[in-house]
N, C-alpha and C positions, 0 to 999 in steps of 0.2 A: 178659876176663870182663865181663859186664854183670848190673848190679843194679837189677831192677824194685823200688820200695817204695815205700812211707810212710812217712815213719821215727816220725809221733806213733805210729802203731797196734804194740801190745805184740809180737806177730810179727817185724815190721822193726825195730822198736826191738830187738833183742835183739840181731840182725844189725846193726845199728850200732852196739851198745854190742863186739861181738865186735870189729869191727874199728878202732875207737879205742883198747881194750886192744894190740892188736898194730901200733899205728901203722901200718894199711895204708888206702893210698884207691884204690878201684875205681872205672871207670867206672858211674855210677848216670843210673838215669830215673826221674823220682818219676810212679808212677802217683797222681790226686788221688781218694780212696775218696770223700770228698766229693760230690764229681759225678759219682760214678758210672764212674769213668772204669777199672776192673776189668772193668765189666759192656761196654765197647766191642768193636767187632768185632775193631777193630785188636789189642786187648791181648788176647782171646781167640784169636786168631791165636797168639799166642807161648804165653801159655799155655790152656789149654781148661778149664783149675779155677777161672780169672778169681780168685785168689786172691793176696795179694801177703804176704811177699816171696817172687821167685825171680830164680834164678840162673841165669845162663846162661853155661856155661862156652865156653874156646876150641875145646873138642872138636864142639860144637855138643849136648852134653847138658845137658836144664832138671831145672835142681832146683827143688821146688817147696814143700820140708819145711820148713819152720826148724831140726829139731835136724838135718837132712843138712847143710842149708846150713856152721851153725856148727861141726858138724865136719872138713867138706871145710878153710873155712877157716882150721882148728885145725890142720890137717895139712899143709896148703899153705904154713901162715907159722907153721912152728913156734916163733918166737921165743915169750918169754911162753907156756909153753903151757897149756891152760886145761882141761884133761883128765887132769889127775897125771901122776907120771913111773913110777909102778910101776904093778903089775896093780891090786893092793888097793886102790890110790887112784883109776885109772879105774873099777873097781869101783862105791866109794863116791860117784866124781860120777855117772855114770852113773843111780844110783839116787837122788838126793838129786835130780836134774835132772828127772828120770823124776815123784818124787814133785811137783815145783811145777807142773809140767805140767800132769797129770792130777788132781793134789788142789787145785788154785790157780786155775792158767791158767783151764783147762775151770768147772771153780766160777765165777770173776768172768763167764764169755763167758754163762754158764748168765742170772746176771742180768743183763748188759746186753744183752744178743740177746732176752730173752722178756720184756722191758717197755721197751723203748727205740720210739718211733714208726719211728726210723728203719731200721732192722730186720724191719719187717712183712714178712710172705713171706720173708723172709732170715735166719730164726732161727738160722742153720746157717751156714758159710763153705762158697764151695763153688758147683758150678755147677748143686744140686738146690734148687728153691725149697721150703724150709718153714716153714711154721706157725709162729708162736709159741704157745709154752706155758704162761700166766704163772702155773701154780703152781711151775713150775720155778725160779719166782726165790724165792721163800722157800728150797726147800732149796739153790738155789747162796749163800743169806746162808749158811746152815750148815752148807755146806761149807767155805766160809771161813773162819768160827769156829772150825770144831777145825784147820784149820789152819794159821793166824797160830799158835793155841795150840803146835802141834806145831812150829813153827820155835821161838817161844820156848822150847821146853825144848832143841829140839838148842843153840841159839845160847849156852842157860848153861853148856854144857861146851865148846863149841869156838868158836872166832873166825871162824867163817866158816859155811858153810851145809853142807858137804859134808866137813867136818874144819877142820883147821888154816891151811891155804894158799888161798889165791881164787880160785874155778875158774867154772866155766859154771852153775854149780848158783846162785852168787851173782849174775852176771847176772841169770836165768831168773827168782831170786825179786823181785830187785830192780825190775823190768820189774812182776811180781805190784804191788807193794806200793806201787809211785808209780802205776800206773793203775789201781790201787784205788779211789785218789780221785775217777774219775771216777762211780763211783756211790756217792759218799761213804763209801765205808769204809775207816777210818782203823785204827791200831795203837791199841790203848786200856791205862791205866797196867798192866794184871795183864798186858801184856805188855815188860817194861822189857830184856831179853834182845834182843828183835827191834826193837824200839825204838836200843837202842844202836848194833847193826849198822846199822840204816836210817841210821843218820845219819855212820855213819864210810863207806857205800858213797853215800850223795848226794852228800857232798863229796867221794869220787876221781872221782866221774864230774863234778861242777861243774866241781873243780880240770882236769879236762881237756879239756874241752869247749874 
């Protein structure tokens, strides 16, 4: 297998937080987003979405998804596994991973993609050039807002994000909530639930880095 990434950008980073969980090391190529180096012929070559991360498995099929990626490798090295062991509990990550995604992920990209300079024409990932939006960053703040809120109330009944045990769902947020920072949005005191988490999951991932 070979792994195209970045591993600062929230996408790859999740994919490498996956496979530090399962103490596995893949062959990697760091594409640099930076300098543009997605948008090259060469890495259009391999992938034509010029989007990172992806995978390239030994069968010669690309994966180009993140939640593909992290479950191919969830299944592949099932040690640790990071998807429950029952229905009810794949279930639960499934949905809890689903909601950071789409209520979180999508929310933060909303505001850094449609006010960032470096984003112009590029508001989107992806090999379609668009637009930015920028009233769309007022409501990706508020889409934030209710949902740090909405982790905080899951996090006062359970110790993790998805229930009881650490699954992908805690990754996914944890990825959310330290690159939140990058357009300064922090966990604030009315959320001390998510706050606690935040700081018992910085330090497994420090502790293992």
């Amino acid at each position: 297998m070979k792994l195209y990434t970045y591993p600062s950008a929230p996408s790859p980073k999740r994919v490498h937080l996956v496979l530090r969980e399962k103490g596995v090391e893949i062959e990697q190529h760091h594409i640099d987003m930076m300098q543009g180096e997605h948008f090259s012929d060469e890495y259009r070559s391999i992938n034509p979405r010029m989007t990172v991360p992806a995978l390239q498995l030994d069968s010669g099929v690309l994966l180009t998804e993140v939640v593909a990626i992290c479950a191919y490798l969830d299944e592949v090295y099932p040690q640790k596994p990071l998807y429950g062991d029952t229905a009810e509990q794949r279930a639960m990550v499934k949905q809890w991973d689903n909601r950071v995604a789409f209520e979180g992920l999508t929310a933060f990209a909303e505001v850094l993609r449609n006010r960032s300079e470096a984003f112009k024409g590029r508001a989107l990932p992806g090999a379609l050039n668009v637009e930015q939006i920028p009233e769309l960053v007022q409501r990706g703040w508020q889409r934030l807002e209710a949902f740090y809120s909405v982790l905080n109330d899951q996090l006062s009944d359970f110790d993790h994000v998805a229930g009881d045990d650490f699954s992908i769902a805690d990754i996914s947020a944890y990825v959310l909530v330290s690159t939140g920072r990058w357009i300064k949005f922090a966990i604030k005191p009315e959320w001390p639930h998510l706050e606690e988490w935040f700081t018992r999951m910085d330090a497994r991932f420090t502790d293992e880095a």
